[in-house]
Biopython code that builds the backbone (N, CA, C, O; Angstrom):
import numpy as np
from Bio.PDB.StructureBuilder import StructureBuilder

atoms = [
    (1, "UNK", "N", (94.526, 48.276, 125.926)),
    (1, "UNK", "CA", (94.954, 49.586, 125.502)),
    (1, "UNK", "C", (93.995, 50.630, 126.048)),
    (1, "UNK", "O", (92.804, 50.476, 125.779)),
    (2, "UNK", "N", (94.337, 51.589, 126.723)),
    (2, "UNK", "CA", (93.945, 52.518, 127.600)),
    (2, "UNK", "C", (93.915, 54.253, 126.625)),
    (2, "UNK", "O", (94.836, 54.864, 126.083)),
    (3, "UNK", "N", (92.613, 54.540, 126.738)),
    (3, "UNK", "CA", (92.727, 55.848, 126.555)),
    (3, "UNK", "C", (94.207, 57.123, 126.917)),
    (3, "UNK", "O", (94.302, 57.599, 128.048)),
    (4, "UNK", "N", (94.974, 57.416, 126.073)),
    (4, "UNK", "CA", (95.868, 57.985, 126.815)),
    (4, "UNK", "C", (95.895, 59.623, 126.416)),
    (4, "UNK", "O", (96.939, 60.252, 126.590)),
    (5, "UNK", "N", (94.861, 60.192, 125.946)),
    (5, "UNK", "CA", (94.711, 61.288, 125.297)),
    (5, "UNK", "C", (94.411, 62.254, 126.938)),
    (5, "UNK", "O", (93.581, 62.057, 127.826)),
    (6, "UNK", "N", (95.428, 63.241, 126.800)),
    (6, "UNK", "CA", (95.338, 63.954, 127.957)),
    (6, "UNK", "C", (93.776, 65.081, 127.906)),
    (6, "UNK", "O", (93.478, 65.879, 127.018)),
    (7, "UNK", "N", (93.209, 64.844, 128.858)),
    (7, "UNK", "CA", (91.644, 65.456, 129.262)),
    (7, "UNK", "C", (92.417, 67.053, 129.081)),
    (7, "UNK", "O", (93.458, 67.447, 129.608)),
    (8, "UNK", "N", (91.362, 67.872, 128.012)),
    (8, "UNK", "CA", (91.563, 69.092, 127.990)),
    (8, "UNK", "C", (90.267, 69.988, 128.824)),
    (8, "UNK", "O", (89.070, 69.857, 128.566)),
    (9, "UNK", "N", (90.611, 70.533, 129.441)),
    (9, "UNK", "CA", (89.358, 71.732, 130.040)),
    (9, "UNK", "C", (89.347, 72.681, 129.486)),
    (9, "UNK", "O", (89.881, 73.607, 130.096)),
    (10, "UNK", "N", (88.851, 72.972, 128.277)),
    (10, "UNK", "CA", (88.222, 74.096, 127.617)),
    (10, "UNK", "C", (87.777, 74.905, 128.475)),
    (10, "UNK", "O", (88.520, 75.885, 128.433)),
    (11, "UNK", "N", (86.832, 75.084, 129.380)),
    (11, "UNK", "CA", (86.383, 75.590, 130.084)),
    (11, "UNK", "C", (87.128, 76.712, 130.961)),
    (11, "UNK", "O", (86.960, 77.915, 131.163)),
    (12, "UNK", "N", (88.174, 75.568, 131.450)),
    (12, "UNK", "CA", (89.220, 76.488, 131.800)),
    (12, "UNK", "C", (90.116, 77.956, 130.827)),
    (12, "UNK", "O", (90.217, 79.164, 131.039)),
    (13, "UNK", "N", (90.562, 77.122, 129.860)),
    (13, "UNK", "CA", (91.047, 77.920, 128.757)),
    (13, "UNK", "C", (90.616, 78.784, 128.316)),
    (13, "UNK", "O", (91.317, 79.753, 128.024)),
    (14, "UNK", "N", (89.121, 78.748, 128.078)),
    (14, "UNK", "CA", (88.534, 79.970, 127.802)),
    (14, "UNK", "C", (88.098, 81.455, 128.525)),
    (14, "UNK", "O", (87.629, 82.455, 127.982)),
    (15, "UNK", "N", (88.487, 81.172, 130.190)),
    (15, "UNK", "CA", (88.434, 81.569, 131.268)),
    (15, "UNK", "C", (89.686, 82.486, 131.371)),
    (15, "UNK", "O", (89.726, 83.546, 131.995)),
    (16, "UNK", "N", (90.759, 81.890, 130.628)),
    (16, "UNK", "CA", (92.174, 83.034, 130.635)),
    (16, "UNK", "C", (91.671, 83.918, 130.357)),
    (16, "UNK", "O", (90.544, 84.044, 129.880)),
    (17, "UNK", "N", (92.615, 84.862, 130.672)),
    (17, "UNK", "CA", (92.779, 86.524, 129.949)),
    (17, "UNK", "C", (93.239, 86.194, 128.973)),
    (17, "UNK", "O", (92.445, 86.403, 128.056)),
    (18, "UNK", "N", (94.453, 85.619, 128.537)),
    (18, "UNK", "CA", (95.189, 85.608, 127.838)),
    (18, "UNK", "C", (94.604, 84.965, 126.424)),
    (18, "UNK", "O", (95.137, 85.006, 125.315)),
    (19, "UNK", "N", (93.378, 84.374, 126.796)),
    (19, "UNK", "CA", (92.698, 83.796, 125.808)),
    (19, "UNK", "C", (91.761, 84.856, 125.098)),
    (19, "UNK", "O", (91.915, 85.299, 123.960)),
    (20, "UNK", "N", (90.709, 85.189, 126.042)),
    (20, "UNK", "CA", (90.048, 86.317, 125.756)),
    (20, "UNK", "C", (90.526, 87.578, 125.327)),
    (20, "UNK", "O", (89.699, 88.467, 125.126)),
    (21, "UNK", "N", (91.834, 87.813, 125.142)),
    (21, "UNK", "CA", (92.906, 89.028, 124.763)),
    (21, "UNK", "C", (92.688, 88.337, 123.186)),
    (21, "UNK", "O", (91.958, 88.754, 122.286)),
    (22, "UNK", "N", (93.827, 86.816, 123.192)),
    (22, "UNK", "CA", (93.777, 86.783, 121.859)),
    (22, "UNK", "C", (92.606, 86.431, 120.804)),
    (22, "UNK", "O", (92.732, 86.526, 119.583)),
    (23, "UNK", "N", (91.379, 85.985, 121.525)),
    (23, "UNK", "CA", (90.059, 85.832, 120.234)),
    (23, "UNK", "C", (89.727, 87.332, 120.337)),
    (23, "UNK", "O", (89.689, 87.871, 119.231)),
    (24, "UNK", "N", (89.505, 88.049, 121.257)),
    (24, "UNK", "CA", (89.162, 89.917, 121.059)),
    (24, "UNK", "C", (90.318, 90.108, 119.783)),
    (24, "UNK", "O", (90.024, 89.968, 118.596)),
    (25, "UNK", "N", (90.999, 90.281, 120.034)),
    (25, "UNK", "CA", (92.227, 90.603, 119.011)),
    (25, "UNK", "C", (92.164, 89.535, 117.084)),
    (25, "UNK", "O", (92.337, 89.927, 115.930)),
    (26, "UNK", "N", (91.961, 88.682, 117.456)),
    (26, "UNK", "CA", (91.333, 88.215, 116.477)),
    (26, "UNK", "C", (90.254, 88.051, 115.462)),
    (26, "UNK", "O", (89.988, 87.882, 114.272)),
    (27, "UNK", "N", (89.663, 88.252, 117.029)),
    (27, "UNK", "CA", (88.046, 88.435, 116.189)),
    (27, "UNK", "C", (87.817, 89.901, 115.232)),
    (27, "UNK", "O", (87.148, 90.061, 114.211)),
    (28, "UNK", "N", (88.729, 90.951, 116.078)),
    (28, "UNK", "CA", (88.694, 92.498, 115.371)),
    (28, "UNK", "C", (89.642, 92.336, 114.165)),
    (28, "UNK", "O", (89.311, 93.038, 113.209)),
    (29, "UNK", "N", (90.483, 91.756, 114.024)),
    (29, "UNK", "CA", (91.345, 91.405, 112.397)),
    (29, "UNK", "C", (90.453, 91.165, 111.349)),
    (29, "UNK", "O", (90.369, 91.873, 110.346)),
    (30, "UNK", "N", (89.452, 89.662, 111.693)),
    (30, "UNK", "CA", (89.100, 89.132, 110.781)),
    (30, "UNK", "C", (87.837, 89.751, 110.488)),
    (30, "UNK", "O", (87.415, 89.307, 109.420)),
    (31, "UNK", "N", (87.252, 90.389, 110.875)),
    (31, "UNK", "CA", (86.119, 91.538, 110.943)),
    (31, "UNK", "C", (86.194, 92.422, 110.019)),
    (31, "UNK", "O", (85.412, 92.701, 109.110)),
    (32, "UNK", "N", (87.612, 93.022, 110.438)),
    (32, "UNK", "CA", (87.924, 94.475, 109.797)),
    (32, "UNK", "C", (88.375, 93.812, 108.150)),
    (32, "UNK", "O", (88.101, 94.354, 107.079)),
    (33, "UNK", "N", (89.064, 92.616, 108.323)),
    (33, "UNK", "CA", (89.545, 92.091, 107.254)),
    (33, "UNK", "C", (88.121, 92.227, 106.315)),
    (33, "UNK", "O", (88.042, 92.796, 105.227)),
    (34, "UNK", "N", (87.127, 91.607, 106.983)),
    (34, "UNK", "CA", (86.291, 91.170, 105.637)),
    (34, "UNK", "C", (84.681, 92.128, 105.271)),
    (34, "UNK", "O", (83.701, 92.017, 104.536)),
    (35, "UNK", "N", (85.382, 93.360, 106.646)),
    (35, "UNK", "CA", (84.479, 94.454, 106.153)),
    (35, "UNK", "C", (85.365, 95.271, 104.788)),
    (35, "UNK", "O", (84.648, 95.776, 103.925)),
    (36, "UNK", "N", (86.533, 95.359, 104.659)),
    (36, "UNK", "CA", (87.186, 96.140, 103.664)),
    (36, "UNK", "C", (87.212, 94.961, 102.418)),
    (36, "UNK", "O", (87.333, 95.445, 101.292)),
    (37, "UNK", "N", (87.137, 93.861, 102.473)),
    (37, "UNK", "CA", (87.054, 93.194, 101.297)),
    (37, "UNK", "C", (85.709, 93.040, 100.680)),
    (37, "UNK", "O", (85.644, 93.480, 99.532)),
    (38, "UNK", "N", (84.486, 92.458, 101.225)),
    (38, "UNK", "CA", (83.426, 92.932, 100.760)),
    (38, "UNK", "C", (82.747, 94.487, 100.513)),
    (38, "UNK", "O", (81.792, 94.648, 99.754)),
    (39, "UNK", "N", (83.452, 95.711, 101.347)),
    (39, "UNK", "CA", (82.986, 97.030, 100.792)),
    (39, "UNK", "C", (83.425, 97.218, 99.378)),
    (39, "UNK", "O", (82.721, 97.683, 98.481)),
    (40, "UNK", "N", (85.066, 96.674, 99.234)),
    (40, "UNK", "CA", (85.620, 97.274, 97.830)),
    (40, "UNK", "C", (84.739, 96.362, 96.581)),
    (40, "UNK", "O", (84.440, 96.803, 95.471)),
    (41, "UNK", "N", (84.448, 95.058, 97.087)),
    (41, "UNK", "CA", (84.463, 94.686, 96.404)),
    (41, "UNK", "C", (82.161, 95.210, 95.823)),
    (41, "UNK", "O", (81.818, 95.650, 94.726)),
    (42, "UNK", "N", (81.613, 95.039, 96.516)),
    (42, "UNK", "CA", (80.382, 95.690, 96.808)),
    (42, "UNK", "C", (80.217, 97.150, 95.615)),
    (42, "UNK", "O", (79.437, 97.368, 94.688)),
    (43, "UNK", "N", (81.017, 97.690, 96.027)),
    (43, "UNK", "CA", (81.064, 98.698, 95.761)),
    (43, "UNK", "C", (81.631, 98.813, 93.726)),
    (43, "UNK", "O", (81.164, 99.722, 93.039)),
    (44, "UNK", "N", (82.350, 98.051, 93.279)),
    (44, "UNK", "CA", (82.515, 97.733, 91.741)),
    (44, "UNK", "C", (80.936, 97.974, 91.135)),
    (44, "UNK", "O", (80.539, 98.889, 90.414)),
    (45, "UNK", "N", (80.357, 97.080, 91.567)),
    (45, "UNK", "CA", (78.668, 96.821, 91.229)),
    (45, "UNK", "C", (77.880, 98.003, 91.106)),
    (45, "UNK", "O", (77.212, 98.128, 90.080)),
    (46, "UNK", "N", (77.844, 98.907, 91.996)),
    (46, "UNK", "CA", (77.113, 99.669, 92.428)),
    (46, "UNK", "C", (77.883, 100.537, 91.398)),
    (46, "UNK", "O", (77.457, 100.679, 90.252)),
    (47, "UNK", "N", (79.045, 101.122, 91.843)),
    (47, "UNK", "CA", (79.577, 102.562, 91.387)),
    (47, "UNK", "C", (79.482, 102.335, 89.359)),
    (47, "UNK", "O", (79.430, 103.340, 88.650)),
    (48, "UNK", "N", (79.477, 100.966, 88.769)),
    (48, "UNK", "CA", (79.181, 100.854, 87.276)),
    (48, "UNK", "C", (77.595, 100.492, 86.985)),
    (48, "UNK", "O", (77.270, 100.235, 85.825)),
    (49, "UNK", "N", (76.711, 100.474, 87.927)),
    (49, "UNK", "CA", (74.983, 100.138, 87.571)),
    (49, "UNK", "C", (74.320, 101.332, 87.963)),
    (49, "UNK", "O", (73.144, 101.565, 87.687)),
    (50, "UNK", "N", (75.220, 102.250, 88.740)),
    (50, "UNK", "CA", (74.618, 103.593, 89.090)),
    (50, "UNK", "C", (74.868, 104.735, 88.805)),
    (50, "UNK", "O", (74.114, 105.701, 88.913)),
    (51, "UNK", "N", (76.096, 104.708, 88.367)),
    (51, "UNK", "CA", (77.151, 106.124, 88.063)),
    (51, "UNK", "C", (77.435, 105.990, 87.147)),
    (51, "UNK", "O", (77.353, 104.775, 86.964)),
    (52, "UNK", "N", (77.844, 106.548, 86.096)),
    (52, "UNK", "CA", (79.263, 106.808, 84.737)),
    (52, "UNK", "C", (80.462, 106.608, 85.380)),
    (52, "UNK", "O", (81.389, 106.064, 84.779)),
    (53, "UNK", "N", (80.624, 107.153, 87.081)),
    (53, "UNK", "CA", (82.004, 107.479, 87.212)),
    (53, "UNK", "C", (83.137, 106.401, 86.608)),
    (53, "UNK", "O", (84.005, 106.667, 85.776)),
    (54, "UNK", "N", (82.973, 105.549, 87.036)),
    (54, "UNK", "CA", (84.558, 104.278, 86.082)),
    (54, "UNK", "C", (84.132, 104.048, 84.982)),
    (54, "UNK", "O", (84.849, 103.236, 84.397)),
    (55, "UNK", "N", (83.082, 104.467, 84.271)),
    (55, "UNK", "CA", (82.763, 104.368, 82.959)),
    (55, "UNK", "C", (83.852, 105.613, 82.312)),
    (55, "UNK", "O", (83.386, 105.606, 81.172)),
    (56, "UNK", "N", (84.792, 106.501, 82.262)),
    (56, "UNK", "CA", (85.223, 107.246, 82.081)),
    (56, "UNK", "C", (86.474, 106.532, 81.642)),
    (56, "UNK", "O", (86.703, 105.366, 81.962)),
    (57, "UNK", "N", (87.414, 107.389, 80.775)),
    (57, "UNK", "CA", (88.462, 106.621, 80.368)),
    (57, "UNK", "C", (89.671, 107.235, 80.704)),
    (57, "UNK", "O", (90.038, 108.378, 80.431)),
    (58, "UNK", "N", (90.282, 106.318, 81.355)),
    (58, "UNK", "CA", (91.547, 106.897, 82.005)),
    (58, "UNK", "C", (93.064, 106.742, 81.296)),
    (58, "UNK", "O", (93.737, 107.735, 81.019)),
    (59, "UNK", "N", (93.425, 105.639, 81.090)),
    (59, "UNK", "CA", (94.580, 105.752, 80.068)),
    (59, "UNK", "C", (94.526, 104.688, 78.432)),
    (59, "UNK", "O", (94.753, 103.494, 78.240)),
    (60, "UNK", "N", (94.139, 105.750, 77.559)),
    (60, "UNK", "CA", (93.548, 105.399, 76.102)),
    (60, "UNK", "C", (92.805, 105.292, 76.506)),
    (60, "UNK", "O", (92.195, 105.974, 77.330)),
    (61, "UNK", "N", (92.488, 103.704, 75.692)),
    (61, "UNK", "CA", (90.887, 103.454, 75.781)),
    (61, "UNK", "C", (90.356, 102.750, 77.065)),
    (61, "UNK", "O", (89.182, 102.512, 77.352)),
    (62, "UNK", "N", (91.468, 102.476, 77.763)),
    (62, "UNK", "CA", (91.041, 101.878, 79.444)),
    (62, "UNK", "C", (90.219, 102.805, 80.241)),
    (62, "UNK", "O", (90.522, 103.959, 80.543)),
    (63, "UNK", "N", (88.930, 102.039, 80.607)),
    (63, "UNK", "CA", (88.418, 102.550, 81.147)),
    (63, "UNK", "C", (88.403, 102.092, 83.028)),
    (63, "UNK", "O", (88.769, 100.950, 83.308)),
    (64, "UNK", "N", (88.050, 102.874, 83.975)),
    (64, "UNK", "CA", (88.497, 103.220, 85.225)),
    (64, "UNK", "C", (87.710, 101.884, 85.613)),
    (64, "UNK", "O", (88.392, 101.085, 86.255)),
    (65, "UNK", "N", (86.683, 101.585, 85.398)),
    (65, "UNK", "CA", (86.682, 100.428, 85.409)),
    (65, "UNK", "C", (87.158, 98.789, 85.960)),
    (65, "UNK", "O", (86.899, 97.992, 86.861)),
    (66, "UNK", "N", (87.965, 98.915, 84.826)),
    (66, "UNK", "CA", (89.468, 97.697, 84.500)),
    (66, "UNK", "C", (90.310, 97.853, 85.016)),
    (66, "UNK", "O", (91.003, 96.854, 85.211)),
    (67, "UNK", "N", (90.819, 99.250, 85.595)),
    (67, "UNK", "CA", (91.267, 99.419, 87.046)),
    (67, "UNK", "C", (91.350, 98.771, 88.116)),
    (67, "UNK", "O", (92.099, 97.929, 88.611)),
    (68, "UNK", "N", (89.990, 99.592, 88.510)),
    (68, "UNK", "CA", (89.471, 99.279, 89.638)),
    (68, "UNK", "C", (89.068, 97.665, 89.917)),
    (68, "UNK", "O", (88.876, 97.154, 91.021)),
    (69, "UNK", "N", (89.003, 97.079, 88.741)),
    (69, "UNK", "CA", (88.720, 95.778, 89.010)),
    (69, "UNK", "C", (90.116, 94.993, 88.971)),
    (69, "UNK", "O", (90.166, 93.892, 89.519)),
    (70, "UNK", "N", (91.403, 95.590, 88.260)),
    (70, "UNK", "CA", (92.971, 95.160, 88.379)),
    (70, "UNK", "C", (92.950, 95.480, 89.964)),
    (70, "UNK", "O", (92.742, 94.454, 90.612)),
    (71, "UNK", "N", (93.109, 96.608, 90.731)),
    (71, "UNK", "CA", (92.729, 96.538, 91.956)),
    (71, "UNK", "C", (92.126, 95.874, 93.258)),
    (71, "UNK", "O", (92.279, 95.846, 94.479)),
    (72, "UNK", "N", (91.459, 95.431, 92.389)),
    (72, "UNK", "CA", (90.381, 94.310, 93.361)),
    (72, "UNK", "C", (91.370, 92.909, 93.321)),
    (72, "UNK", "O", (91.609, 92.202, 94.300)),
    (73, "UNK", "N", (91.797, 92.732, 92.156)),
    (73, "UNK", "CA", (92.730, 90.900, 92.219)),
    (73, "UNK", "C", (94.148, 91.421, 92.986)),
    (73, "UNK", "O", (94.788, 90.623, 93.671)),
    (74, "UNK", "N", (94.569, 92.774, 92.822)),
    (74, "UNK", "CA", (95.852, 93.220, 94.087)),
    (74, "UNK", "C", (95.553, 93.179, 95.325)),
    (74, "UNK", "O", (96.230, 92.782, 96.274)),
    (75, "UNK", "N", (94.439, 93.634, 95.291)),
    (75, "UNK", "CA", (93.617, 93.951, 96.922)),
    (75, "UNK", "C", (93.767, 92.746, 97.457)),
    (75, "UNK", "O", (94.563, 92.698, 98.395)),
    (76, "UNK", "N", (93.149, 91.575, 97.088)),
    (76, "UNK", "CA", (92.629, 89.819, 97.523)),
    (76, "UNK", "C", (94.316, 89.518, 97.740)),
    (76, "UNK", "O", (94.671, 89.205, 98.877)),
    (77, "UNK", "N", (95.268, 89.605, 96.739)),
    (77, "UNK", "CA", (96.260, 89.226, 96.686)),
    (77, "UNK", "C", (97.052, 89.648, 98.347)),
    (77, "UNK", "O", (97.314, 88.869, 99.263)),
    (78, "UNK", "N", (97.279, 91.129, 98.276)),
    (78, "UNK", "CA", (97.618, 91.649, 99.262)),
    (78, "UNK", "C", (96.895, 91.401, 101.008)),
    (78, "UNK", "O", (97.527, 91.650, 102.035)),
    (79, "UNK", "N", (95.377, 90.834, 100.966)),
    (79, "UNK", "CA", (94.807, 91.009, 102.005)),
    (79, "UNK", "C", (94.788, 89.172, 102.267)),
    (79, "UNK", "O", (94.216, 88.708, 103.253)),
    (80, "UNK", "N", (95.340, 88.464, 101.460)),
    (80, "UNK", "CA", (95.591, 87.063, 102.183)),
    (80, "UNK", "C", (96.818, 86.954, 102.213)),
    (80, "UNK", "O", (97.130, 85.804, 102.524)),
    (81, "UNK", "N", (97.744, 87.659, 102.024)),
    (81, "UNK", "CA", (98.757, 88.181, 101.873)),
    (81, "UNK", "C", (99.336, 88.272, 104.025)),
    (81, "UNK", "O", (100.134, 87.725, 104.786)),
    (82, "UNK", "N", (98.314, 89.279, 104.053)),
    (82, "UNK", "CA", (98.006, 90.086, 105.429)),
    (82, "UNK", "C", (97.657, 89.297, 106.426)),
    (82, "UNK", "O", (98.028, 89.458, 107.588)),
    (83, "UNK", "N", (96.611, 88.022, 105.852)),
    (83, "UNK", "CA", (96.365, 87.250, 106.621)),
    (83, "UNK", "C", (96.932, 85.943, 107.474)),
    (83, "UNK", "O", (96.742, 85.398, 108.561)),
    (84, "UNK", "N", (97.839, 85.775, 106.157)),
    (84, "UNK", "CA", (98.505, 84.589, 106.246)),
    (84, "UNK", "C", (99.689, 85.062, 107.698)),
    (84, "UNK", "O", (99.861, 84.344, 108.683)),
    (85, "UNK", "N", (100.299, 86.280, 107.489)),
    (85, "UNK", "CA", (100.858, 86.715, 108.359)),
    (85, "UNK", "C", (100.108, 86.439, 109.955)),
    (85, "UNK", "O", (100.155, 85.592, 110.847)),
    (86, "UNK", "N", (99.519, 87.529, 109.708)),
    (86, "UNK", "CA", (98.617, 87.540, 111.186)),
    (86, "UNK", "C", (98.383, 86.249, 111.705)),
    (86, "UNK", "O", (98.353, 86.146, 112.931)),
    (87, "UNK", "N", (98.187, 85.099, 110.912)),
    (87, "UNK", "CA", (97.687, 84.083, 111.673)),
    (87, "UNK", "C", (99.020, 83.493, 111.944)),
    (87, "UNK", "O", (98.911, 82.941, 113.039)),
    (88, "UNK", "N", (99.842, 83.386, 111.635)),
    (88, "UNK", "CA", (101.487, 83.055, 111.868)),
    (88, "UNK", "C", (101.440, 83.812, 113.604)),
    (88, "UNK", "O", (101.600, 83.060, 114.566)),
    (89, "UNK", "N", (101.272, 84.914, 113.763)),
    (89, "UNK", "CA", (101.112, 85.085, 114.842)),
    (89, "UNK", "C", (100.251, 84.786, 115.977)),
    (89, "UNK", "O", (100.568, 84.536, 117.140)),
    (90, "UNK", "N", (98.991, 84.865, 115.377)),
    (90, "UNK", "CA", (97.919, 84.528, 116.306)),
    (90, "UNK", "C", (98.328, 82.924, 116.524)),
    (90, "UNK", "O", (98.601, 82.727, 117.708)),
    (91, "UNK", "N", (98.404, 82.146, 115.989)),
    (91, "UNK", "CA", (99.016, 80.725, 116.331)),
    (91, "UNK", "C", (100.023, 80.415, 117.172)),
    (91, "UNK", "O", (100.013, 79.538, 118.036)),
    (92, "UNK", "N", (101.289, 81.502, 116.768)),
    (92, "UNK", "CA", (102.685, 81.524, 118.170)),
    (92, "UNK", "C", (101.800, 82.035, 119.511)),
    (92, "UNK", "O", (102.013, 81.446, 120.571)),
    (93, "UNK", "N", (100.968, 82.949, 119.481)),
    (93, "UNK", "CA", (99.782, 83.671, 120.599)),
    (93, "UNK", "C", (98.968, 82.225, 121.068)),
    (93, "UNK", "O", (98.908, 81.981, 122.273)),
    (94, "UNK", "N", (98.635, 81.719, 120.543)),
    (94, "UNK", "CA", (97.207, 80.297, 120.939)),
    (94, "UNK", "C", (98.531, 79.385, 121.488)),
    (94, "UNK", "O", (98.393, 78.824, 122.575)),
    (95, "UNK", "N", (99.570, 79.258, 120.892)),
    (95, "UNK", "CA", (100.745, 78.311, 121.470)),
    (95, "UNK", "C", (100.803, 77.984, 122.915)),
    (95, "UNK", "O", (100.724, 77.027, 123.685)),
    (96, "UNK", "N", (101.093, 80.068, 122.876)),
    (96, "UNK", "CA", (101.683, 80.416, 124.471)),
    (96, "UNK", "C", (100.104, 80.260, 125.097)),
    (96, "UNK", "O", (100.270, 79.658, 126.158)),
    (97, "UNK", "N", (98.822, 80.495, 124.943)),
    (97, "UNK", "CA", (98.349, 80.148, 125.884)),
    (97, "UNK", "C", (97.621, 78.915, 126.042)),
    (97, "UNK", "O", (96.714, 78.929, 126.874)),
    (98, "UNK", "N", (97.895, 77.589, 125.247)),
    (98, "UNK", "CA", (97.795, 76.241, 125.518)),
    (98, "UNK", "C", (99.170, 76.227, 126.884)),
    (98, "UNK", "O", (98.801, 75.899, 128.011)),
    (99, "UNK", "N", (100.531, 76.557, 126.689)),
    (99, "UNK", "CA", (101.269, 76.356, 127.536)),
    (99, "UNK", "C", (100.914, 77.292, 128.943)),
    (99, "UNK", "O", (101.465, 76.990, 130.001)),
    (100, "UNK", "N", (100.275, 78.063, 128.897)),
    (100, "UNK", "CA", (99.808, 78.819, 130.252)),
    (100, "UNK", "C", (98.835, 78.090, 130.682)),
    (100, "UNK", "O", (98.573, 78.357, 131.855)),
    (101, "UNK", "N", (98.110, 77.185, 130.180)),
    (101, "UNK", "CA", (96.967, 76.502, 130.543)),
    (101, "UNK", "C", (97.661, 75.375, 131.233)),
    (101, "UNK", "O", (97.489, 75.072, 132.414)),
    (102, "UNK", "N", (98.623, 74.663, 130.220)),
    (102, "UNK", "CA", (99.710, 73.102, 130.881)),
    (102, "UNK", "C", (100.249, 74.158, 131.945)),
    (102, "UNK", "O", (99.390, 74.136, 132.826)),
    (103, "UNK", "N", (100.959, 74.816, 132.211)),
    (103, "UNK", "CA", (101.468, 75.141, 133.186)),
    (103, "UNK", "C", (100.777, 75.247, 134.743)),
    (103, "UNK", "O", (101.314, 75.014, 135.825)),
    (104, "UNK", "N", (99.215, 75.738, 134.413)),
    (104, "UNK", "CA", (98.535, 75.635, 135.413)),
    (104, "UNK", "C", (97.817, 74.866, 135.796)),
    (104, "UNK", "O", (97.359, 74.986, 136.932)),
    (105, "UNK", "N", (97.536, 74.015, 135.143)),
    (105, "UNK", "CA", (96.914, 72.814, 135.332)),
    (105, "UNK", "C", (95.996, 72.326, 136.568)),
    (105, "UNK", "O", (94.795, 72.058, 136.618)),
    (106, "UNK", "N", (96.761, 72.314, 137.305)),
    (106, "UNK", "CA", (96.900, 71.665, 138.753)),
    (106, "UNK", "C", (95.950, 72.454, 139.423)),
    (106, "UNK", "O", (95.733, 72.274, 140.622)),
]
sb = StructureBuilder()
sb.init_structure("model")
sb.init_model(0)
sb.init_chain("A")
sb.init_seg("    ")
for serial, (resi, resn, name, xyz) in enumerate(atoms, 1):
    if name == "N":
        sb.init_residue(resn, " ", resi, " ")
    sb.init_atom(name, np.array(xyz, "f"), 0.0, 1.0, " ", f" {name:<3s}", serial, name[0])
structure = sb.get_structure()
């Protein structure tokens, strides 16, 4: 029984445009993704150990607070939400350029 696993050249692959298009493009998603999820979330801490401001009461006795922190479990919700998408694409994207790679092979 013979090795039959077809030899991949990474090397090559990583050499596309088409490759380097889609990790640039990727790499700026997941970046931006997890600079806006750690700011909002960063930012809970700070704005109640430093300020009054969400210490204030916004509807009855709810304070801005409990909000902002209902916010934060929409936010996560919505931003893997976002992700799950994007990578649905970026995957049909990595598809096409495994097949630009088989295609050129030679």
């Amino acid at each position: 029984m013979g090795n039959n696993k077809p030899v991949v050249d990474y090397e090559k692959i990583a050499k596309l445009q088409s490759f380097k298009t889609l990790t640039k493009k990727k790499n700026a998603f997941l970046w931006s993704l997890t600079v806006i999820f750690l700011g909002a979330y960063i930012v809970l801490p700070v704005l109640t150990s430093y300020t009054d401001l969400l210490h204030q009461k916004a509807i009855g006795n709810i304070t801005w607070v409990w909000i902002y922190s209902a916010a934060l479990f929409i936010m996560t919700w919505g931003l893997a939400h976002l992700y799950v998408s994007k990578a649905n694409k970026f995957d049909r994207e990595a598809a096409a350029v495994i097949r630009e790679y088989e295609g050129g092979k030679n």
